[in-house]
N, C-alpha and C positions, 0 to 999 in steps of 0.2 A: 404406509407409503414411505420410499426413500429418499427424504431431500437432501443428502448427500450430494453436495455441488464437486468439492475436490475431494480427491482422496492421494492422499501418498503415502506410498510403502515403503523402505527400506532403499531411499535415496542418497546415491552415493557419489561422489563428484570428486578428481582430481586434477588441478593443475599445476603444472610446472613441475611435477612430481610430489607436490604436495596435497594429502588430504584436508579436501575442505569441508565437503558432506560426507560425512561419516554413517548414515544408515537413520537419514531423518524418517517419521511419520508425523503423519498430523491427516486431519479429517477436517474440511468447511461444510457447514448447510447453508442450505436457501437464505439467503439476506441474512450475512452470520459479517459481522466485522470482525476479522480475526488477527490481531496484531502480533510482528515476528520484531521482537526483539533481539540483541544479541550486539556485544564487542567490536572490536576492528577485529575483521578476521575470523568472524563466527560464521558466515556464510549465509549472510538474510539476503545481497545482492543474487549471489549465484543460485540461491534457491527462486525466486521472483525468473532470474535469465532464462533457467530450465522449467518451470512454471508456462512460461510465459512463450515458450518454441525458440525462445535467442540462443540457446544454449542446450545440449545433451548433455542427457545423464551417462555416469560409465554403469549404472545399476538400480537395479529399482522400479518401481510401478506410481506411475502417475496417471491419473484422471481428471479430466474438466468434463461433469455434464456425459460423464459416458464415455467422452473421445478419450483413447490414448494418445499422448504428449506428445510419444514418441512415436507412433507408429502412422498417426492422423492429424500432423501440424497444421493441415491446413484448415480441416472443420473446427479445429480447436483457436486458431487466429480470427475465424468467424465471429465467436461467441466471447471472445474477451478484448479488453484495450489496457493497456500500459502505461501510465507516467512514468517517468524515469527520473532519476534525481537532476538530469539537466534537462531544461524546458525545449523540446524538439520544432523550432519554427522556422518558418521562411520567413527571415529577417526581411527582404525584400521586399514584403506582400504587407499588407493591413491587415488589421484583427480581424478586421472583418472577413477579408478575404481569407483569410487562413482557413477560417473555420467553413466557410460555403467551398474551401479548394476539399477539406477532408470527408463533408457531408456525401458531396459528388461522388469520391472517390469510394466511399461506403456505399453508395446507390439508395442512399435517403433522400425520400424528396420531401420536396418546400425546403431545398437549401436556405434560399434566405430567409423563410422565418424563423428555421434552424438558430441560424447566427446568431438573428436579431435577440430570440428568447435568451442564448446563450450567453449575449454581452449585457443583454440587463441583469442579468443571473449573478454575475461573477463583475457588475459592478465597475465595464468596461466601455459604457456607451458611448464618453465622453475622448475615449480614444480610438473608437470605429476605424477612421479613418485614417487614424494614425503608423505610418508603417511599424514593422513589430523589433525593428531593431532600434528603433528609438525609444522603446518600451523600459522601462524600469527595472530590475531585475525578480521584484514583487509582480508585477504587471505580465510580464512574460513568464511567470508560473500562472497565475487565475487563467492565462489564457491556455497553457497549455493542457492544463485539467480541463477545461473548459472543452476543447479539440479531443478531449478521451473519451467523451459522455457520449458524443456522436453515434449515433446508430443503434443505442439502447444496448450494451454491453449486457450479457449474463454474470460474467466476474470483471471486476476490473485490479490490477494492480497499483499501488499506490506506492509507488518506492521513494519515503521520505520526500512526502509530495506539499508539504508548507516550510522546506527550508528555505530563507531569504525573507519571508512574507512576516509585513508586521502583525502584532497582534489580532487589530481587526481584521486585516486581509484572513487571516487562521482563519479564524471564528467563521467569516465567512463560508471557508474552504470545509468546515469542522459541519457545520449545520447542512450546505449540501449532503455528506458523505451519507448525516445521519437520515436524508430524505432517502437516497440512494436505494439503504441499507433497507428502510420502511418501505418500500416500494419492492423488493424482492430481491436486489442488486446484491450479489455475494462479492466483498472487500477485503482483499490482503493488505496489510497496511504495513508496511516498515517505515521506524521510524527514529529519530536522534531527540524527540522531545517524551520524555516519558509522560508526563502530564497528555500530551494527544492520546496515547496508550489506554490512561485513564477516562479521558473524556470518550472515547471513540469506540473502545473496543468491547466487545462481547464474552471477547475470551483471550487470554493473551501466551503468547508460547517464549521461552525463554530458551535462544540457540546460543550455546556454548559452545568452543571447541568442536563443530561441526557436529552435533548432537543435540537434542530436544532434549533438556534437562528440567523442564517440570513446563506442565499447561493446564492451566484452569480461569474464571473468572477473576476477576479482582480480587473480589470476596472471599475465593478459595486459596489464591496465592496470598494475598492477606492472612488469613490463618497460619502461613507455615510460618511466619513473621509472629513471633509472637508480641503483645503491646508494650511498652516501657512505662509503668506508674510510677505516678510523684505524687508521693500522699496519695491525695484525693483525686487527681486530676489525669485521667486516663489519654495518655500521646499515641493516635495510631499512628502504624508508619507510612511515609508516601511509598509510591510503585520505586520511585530510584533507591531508596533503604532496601528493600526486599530485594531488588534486583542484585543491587550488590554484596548483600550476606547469600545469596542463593550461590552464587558464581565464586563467591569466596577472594570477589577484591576489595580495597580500601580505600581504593578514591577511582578517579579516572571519566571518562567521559561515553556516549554513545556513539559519538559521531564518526561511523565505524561503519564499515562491511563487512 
């Protein structure tokens, strides 16, 4: 049996006359958390836009679940939802109502107990009725994840979907993903915390310079890292060491597209 959820082949994207995907592949399964790391300017953003129907490819073979991206956006908009790095709300409206405005508009019923479950979930009860641009900037990410779960997604995208969020609010955001995932929910995850990487991911891919320059487990990207001993006392290295001998820089940060 093929539980192959995504497949991409030889994905190529430019803008402004610049190459940003360069001829990615990569392959997700059934309830695979699969984290796209990569630089400012590695193309984890534009890979998620073209993924995700916001954005064509100039080349390449993508699939969700069978559909082409490119040729079947709209079966393909069916079966996934998107966070995006900024929280997508009707400041206007209440938590609550934000989420009974998106349930409807997906054709899920029992809107409200929709919500309801939704705002105890993500630990927002106590601001139901609080409209959402008075929300904290923590507060209007829970919600807006919260707004993507709607209607039982097949794949959801996750694009750097705990930046702003304190620790607890993460952990929160961290333990749904992993229900999500256990429950059959296939997760792309881009992200500027490597540590989420670690905690989250099943398999993780390393975009450089608009190419897939190595993908494996922890444990397998681990290996190429070889250990640093002292005496006796064996140092592994975190995912941010590994990332950074892989890519071949010496300091620098994620918080990048």
């Amino acid at each position: 049996m093929n539980n192959t959820t995504i497949s991409v082949k030889r994905l190529r994207k430019s803008i402004k006359g610049k190459d940003v995907l360069k001829g990615v592949d990569f392959k997700m399964q059934r309830g695979e958390i699969f984290a796209l790391l990569g630089s400012n300017g590695a193309g984890k953003t534009t890979t998620v836009n073209i993924l995700s129907t916001l954005m064509k490819s100039d080349d390449g073979e993508v699939s969700i679940s069978g559909f082409d991206v490119q040729l079947q956006p709209d079966s393909v908009r069916q079966i996934i939802s998107l966070t995006g790095q900024f929280a997508a709300l009707d400041g206007m409206l209440t938590g609550r109502e934000n989420l009974q405005m998106i349930a409807k508009l997906r054709g899920v019923p029992h809107s409200a107990q929709v919500a309801e479950d939704l705002l105890a979930r993500f630990g927002l009860m106590d601001a139901a009725n609080t409209r959402a641009d008075k929300y904290s900037g923590g507060m209007k990410r829970r919600l807006d994840i919260a707004m993507s779960l709607i209607g039982n997604p097949v794949v959801i995208f996750l694009d750097e979907p705990t930046t702003g969020l304190d620790p607890e609010a993460r952990q929160k955001v961290w333990n749904t993903v992993k229900k999500l995932a256990d429950g059959g929910t296939t997760i792309l995850l881009t992200t500027q915390y490597l540590e989420e990487a670690e905690q989250l991911a099943d398999r993780i891919a390393i975009l450089h310079e608009g190419k897939i320059i190595t993908t494996g487990s922890l444990a397998e990207i681990k290996e190429m890292f070889p250990p640093t001993k002292v005496e006796y006392i064996e140092k592994q290295p975190t995912l941010e060491e590994i990332f950074l001998a892989i890519v071949g820089k010496k300091g620098g940060d994620l918080n990048e597209k």
